[in-house]
Each structure stands twice: as C-alpha cells, then as structure tokens.
C-alpha positions as CSV (number, residue, x, y, z in Angstrom):
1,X,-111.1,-67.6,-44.2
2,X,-111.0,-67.5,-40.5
3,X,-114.6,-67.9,-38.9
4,X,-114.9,-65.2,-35.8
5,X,-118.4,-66.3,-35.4
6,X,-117.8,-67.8,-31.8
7,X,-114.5,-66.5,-30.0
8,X,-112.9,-69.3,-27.6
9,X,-110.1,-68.2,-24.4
10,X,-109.0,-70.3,-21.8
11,X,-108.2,-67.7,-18.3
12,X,-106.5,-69.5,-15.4
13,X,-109.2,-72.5,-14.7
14,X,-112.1,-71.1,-16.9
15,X,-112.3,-71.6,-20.4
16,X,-114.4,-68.8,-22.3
17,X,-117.0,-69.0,-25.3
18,X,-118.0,-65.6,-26.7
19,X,-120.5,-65.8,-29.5
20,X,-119.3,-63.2,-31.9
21,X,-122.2,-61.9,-34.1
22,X,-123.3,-58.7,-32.3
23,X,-125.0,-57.0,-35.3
24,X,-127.1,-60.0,-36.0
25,X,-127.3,-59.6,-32.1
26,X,-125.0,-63.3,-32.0
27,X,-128.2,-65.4,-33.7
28,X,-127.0,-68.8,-33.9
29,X,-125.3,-70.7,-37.3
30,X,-124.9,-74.2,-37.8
31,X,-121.0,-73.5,-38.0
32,X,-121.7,-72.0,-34.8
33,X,-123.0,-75.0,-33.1
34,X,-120.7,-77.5,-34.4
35,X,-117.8,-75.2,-32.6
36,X,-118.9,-75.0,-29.6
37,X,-119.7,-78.5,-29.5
38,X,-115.8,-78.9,-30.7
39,X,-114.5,-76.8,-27.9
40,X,-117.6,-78.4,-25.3
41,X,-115.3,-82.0,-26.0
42,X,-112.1,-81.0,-26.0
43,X,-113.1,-79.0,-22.3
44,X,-114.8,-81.5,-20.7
45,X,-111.7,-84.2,-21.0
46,X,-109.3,-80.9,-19.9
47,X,-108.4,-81.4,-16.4
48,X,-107.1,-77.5,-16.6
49,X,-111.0,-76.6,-17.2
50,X,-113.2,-76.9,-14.4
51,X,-115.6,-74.2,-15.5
52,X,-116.9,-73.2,-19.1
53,X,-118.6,-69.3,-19.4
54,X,-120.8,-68.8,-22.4
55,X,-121.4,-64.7,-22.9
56,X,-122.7,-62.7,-26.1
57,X,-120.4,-59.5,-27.6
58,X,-121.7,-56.4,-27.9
59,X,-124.3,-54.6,-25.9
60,X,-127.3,-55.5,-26.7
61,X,-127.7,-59.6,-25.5
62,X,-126.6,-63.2,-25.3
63,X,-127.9,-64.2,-28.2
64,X,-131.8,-63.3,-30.2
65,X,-131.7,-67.3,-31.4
66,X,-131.4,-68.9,-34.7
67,X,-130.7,-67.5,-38.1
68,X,-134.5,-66.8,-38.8
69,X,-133.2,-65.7,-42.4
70,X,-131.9,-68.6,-43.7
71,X,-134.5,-70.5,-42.6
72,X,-136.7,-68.6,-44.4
73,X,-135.0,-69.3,-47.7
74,X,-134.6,-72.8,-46.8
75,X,-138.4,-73.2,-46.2
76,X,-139.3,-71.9,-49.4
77,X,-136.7,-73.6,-51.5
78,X,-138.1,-77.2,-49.5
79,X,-134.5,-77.6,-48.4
80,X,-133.0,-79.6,-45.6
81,X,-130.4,-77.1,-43.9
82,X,-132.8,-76.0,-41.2
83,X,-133.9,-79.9,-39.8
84,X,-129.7,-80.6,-40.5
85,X,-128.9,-77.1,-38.1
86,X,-132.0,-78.1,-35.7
87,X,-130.4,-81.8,-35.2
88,X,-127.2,-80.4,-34.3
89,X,-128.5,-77.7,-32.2
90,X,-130.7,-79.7,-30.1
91,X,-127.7,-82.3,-29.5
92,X,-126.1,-79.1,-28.5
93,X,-129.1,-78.1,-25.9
94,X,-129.1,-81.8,-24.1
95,X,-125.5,-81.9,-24.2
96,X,-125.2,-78.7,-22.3
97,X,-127.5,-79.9,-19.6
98,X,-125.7,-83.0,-18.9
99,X,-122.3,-81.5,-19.0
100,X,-120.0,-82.2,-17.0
101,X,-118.6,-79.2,-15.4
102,X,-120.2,-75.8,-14.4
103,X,-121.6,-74.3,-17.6
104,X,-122.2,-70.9,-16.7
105,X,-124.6,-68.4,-19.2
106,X,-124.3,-65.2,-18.7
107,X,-127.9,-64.0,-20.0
108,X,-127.2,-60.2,-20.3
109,X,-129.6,-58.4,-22.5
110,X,-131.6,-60.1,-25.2
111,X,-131.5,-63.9,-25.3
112,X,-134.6,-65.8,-26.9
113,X,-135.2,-69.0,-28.9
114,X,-132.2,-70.6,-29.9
115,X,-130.2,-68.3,-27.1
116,X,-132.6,-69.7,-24.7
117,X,-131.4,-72.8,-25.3
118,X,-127.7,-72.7,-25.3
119,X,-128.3,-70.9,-21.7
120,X,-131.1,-71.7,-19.8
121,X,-129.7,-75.6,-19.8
122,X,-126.8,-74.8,-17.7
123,X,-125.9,-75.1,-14.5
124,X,-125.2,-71.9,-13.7
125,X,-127.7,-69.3,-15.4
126,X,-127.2,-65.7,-14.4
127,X,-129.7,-62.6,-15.4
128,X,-128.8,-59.0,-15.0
129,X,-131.2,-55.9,-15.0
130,X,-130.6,-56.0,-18.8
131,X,-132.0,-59.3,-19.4
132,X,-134.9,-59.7,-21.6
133,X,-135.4,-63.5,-21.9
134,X,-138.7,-64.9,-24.5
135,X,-139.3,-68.1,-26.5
136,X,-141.0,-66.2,-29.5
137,X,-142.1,-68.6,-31.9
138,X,-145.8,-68.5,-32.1
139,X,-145.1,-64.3,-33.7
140,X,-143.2,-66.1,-36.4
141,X,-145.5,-69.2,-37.3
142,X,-143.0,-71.1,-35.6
143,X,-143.2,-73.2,-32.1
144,X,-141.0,-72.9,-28.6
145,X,-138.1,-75.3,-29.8
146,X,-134.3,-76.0,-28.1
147,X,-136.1,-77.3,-24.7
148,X,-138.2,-74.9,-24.3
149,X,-141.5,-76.3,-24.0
150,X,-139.6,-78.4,-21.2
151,X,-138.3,-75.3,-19.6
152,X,-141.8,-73.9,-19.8
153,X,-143.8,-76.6,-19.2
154,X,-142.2,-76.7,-15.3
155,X,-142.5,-73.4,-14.4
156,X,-145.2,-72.6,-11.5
157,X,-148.6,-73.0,-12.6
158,X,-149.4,-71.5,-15.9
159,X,-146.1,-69.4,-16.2
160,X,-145.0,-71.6,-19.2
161,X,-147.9,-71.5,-20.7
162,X,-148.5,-67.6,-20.8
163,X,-144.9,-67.3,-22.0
164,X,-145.4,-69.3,-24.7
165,X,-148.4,-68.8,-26.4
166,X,-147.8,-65.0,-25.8
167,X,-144.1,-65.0,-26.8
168,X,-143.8,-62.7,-23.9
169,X,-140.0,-61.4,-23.0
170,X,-139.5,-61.0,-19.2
171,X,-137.0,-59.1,-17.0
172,X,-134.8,-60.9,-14.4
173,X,-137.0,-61.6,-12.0
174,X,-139.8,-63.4,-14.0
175,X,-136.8,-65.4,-15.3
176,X,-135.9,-66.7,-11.8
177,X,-139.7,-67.3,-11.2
178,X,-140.2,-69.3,-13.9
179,X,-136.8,-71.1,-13.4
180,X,-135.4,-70.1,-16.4
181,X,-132.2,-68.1,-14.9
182,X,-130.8,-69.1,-11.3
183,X,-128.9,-65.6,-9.8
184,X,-129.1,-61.9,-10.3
185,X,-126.0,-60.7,-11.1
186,X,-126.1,-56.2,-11.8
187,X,-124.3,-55.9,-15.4
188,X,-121.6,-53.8,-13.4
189,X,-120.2,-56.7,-11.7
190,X,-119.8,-59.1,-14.6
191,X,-116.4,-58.1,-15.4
192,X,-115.5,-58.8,-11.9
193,X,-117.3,-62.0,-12.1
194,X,-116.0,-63.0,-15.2
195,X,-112.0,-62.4,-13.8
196,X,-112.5,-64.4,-10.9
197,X,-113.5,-67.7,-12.3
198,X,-110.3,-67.8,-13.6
199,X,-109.2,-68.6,-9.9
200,X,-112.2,-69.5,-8.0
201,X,-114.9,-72.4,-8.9
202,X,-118.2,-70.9,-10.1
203,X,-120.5,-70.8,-7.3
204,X,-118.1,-69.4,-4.9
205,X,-117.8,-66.3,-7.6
206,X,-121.3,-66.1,-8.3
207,X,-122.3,-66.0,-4.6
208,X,-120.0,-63.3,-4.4
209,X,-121.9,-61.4,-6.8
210,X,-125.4,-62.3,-6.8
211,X,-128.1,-60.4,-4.8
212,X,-131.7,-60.0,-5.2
213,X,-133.5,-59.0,-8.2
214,X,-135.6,-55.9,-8.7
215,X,-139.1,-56.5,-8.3
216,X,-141.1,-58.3,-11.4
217,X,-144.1,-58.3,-12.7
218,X,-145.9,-62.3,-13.6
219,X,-145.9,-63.0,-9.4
220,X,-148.6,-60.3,-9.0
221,X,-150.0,-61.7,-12.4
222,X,-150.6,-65.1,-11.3
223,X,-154.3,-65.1,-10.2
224,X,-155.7,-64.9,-13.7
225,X,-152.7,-66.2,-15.7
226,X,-153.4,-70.1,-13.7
227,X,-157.2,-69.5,-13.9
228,X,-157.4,-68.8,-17.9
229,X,-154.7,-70.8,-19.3
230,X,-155.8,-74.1,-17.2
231,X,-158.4,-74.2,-19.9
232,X,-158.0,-77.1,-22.1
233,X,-158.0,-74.8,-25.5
234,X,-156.5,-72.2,-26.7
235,X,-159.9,-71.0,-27.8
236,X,-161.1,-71.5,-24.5
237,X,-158.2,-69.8,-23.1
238,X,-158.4,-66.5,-25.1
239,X,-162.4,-66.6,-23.8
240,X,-161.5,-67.0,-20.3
241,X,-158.6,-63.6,-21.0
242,X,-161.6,-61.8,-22.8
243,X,-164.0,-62.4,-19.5
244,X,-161.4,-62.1,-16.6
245,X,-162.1,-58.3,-16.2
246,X,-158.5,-57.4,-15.7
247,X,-156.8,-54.9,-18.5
248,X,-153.6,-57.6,-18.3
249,X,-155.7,-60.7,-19.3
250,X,-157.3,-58.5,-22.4
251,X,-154.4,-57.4,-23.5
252,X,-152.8,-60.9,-23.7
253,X,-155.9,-62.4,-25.2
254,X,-155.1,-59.6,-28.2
255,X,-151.3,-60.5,-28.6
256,X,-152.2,-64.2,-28.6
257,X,-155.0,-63.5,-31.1
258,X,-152.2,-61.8,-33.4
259,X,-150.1,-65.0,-33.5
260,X,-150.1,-68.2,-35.9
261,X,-153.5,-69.8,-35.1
262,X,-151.8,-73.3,-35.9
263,X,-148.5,-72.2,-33.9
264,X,-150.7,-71.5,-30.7
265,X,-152.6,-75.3,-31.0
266,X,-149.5,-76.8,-31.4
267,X,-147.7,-74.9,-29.1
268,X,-150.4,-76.2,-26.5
269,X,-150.3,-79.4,-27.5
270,X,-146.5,-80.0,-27.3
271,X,-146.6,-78.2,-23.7
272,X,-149.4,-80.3,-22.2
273,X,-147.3,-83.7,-23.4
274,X,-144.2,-82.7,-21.9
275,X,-145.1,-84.4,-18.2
276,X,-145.5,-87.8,-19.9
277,X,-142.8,-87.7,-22.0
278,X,-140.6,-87.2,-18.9
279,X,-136.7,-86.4,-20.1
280,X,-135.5,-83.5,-22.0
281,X,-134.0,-85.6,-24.4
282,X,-137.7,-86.6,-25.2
283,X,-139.1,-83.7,-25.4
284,X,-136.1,-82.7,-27.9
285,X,-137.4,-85.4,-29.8
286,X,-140.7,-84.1,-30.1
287,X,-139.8,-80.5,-30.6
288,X,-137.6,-81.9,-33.2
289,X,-140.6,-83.5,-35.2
290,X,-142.8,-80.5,-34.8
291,X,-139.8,-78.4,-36.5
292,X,-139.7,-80.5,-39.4
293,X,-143.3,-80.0,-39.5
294,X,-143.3,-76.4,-39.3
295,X,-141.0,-76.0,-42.4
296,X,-143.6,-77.3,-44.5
297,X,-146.7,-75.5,-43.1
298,X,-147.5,-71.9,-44.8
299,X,-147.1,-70.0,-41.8
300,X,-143.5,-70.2,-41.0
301,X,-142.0,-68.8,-44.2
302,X,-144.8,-66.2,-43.7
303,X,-144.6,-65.5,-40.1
304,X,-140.7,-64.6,-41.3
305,X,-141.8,-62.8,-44.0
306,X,-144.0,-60.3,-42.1
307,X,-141.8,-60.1,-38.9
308,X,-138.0,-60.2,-40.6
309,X,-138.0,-60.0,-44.4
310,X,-140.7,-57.4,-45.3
311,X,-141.2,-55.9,-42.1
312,X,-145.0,-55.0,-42.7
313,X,-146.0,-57.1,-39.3
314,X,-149.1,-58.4,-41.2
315,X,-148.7,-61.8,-41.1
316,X,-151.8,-63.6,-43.6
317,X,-152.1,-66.8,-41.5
318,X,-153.4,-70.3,-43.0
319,X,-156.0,-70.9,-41.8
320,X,-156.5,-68.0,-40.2
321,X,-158.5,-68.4,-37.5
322,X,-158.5,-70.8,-34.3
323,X,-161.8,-72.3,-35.4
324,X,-160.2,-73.5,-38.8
325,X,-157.4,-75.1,-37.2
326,X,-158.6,-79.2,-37.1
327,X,-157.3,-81.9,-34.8
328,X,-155.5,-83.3,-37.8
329,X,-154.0,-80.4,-38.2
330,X,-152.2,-80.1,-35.1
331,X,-151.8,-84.2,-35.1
332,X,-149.3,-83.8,-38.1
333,X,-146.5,-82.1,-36.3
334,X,-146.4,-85.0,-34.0
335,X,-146.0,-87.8,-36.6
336,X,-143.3,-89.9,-36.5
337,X,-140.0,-89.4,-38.6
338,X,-138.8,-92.5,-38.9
339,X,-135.4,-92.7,-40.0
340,X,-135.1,-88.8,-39.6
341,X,-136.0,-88.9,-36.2
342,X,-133.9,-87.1,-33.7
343,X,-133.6,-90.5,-31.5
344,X,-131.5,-88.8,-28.4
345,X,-133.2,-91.3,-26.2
346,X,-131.4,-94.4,-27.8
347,X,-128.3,-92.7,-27.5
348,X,-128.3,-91.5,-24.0
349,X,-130.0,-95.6,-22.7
C-alpha cells in the first residue's frame, strides 16, 4: 500500500511537504520522519528548489506531535520503537535547523511537541491567529523533547521556564515573544502566500504578508513569571506562585502541581543545563537520554494512560509528590548511554 501520511509537490521554485494525518491532527510516525528526511535530501541537492514549505491538512493545526499511542504500548511492552522513532526524529530536528535553504513552517492551529520541532527549527516560522503552540510533556509524565528545552531555555527571562513546566499553549504573539515563531501571517492570506513562493524567494513573500500580531498575554505576565521561576526548585518555585498575590501565579502554581512530580524536576534540570551545553545538537543529545529514561519510569505509560488511553485525567504519579522526588532520581535521566547514545556532536565536528 501507498503511504499518504506526508504528501510531497514541487510548485514553480518551492517544493511542498503536507503532513497528511488530519484526524490524528498530523501526530508524527517514524515512517513519517524518514520521508521527509528522503524528500529533505533529494531538495537540498535540487537546484530547481530554493525554498521548502512544511504545512498540516485539515483545519485544526500543523501537527499535535508524536504518536503518544504507540508509545504507550511500546513503554509497557519494554520495547525499543519509541528511542529508534526519537533517534530519527531528533536527526530530523537538527537537520532542519541547519538546512540549507529557507525551511518555511507554517504553524496554523495546533502544533506542540514533536510539531514543535519539525517547525520552530526553521528559518522561516510563521504563526496565524489560529496558532496555539505548547511543549506539553510534563501533563503526560513525559519531558520538553525535539529541541525544545533549547528553544525554551532562550526565551526572555523565565518564558521557557513557565512554558515548560506548565505545558502552557500560547497564541501568536507569545510565540514571537518567546522566539518560537518569527511573522504573523492572518490564516486568510496563507493561500496567497503559499502561491507565491512558487515565483518569489520566501522572505520577499512573507514580508508581503506579515503584519503585527494581536495583542498577547505572557508580556504583561512577566513581573512575577521572572521573579518565581528564578528560584532554584521547582518546589521553591510553586512557593514563590502560592505567595505572589496575583490570581495568574496561583493558578499556575495549581496546573504545575497537577503534572508529573519527576517530569517537572527533570524538566528543570534539563533547562537550567542547556547554556553549558551550548549547541542544539547537544542538547538533542541530552533530551535524547532523558527520553530513554522516561520510557522506563512509571509515569509516562501512566501520564498516557490518564490523558490519551482512559481519558479519566487522574493521573496516579510515582512518587507523587515533589518532596519524594530524590536527587538520584532526577540524576538517572542524565546518565550516559553509551553505545546508544544519540552522538550528533561527533557527526556534525
């Protein structure tokens, strides 16, 4: 059988990827990966191509990330097809951000996790008034992955860090603040947009287009999101949102409090080593060792079960409190793989 999974045109001097799953809202497959990293090869050595657009069908995003299903099932069986899709997939994210050419995401609607990263390492990253962009993982038992605790980690202040321990989605212009997106783009002009880089190179078209975003929300947030979440815990953080006085910092305190207790320390932890490990590639590396870690902790397959299999949103975290969660605890999703390590670095020096 054909796979329709990811749809690829070439139009005048643009070649086209459409990911082609719009009732699973386009989540990601390995099969998926691999072909756009085909078509990613064959582009950039095209002299015909000087511009490759990456949009979602259907109406509702880009892409909601990775096949949370299947990783399920391949948690609880102890199986090896989530760190195989997660080695590819991060190739894919550094590979996007060194390509070539103008890689242009259009990030209409919903795009989180894995859709976060096959977007938000481009070039060219355009948001829309639809455009509800989150890294997650902490909900699930799970941790910001695909570069995103290096997309996180540099936005202003403590941005990143509210983001990702609260899984928080945000409109366009909190994306462009936190430099996740670069232009505003109205949904009504994409078709436009999208005919004319068959003629014209990308940021001629997308200056054509852009204009400012309406009005967000995290700028006027910013007082007590850098004050609380400088602290050096995330127990210390969720006291500093309990004290703060303002109905926004209590009410993130609570959603924090409702995620994976060991998902929010090592969430922390992997953003706060992010400066000193410099390169995306590196931080890859370490996402990709926390990811292997995370499939053999409880609260993945249970974060998935509550959230996506069984629906009740009553996840039974282990442990499940902050207090319970030890420095060892945290200090095992760092340790090294080995031979099963990721090792971008060695291939990009």
């Amino acid at each position: 059988m054909t796979d329709d999974s990811v749809l690829f045109r070439v139009e005048g001097r643009a070649a086209h990827i459409v990911l082609n799953r719009p009732r699973a809202l386009n989540a990601l497959t390995h099969t998926m990966v691999s072909r756009i990293d085909e078509a990613l090869t064959a582009w950039e050595h095209d002299p015909a191509v000087e511009t490759v657009v990456i949009t979602g069908a259907g109406e509702r995003g880009l892409c909601a990330g990775g096949d949370i299903r299947s990783i399920h099932e391949d948690a609880r069986s102890g199986g090896t097809a989530s760190a195989d899709f997660w080695r590819d997939e991060y190739r894919l994210n550094a590979r996007i951000a060194d390509y070539p050419k103008p890689y242009v995401a259009v990030m209409d609607g919903i795009v989180m996790g894995g859709g976060v990263g096959i977007a938000a390492h481009g070039r060219v990253r355009i948001v829309t008034e639809r455009s509800r962009v989150a890294m997650p993982e902490t909900g699930i038992g799970f941790v910001p992955d695909v570069g995103g605790t290096y997309l996180l980690a540099k936005a202003p202040g403590e941005l990143g860090t509210h983001l990702a321990l609260t899984g928080e989605a945000v409109g366009a212009a909190d994306a462009l603040l936190c430099g996740l997106a670069d232009h505003f783009v109205p949904s009504d002009r994409l078709p436009a947009l999208l005919a004319e880089l068959a003629d014209a190179p990308a940021h001629e078209v997308v200056a054509r287009h852009a204009t400012e975003a309406p009005g967000g929300e995290l700028a006027g947030h910013r007082e007590w999101i850098d004050a609380c979440y400088a602290a050096g815990t995330v127990e210390e953080i969720v006291e500093r949102l309990q004290g703060h006085g303002t109905p926004a910092a209590k009410q993130a305190a609570e959603t924090i409090l409702a995620k994976s207790p060991t998902a929010l320390k090592v969430t922390l932890a992997a953003l706060r080593a992010v400066p000193g490990l410099g390169s995306l590639e590196r931080v890859l590396e370490q996402e990709y060792r926390v990811s292997c870690a995370a499939l053999t902790a409880p609260d993945l397959v249970e974060g998935i079960r509550a959230q996506v299999i069984d629906k009740d949103r009553n996840p039974r975290w282990s442990p499940a409190t902050l207090a319970e969660v030890g420095e060892a605890d945290v200090a095992r999703f760092f340790a090294p793989l080995g031979e099963r390590e990721l090792a971008l670095t060695q291939e990009v020096s």
